[in-house]
C-alpha positions, 0 to 999 in steps of 0.5 A: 418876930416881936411885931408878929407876936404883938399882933397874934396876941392882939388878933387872939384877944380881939376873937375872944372878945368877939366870942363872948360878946354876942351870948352877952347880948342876946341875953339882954336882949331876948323877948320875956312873954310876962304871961309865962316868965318866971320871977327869976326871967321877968327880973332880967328886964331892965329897972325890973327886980325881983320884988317887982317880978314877984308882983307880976307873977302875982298880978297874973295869977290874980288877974288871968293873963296880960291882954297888951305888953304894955298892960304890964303898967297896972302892976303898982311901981311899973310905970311908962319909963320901965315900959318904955325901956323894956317895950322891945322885950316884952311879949304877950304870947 
């Protein structure tokens, strides 16, 4: 009777885990279009925070729209390892 309730509190915890994790990584994960994200969605790019984000939103506005994902290494401080890191993220559409 023990083994079995050892092993229902493992299957439990395990599904739980299972539960949780994909939100986590969808998240992290999803496409940021950096003509239209908020300051609050660009900071969840990874080594992008919200000073950074601000200097996006505010090279937008300045300059019209992205034309390249990668045109996102004109802002001053964002340079080929962010892109690198992010290029999976980011869109332009």
């Amino acid at each position: 009777m023990k083994e079995s309730k050892k092993l229902l509190t493992c299957f439990l915890a395990l599904a739980l885990i299972m539960a949780f994790v994909p939100g986590l990584w969808a998240e992290e994960t999803a496409m940021i279009n950096i003509n239209k994200a908020s300051v609050e969605e660009l900071s969840q790019l990874k080594g992008i925070g919200p000073a950074y984000a601000e200097r996006i939103v505010e090279y937008r506005e300045a300059h019209g729209p992205f034309k390249q994902a990668e045109d996102i290494q004109k802002i001053p401080g964002i340079g080929p390892k962010t892109w690198e890191d992010n290029q999976g993220r980011i869109s332009v559409e």
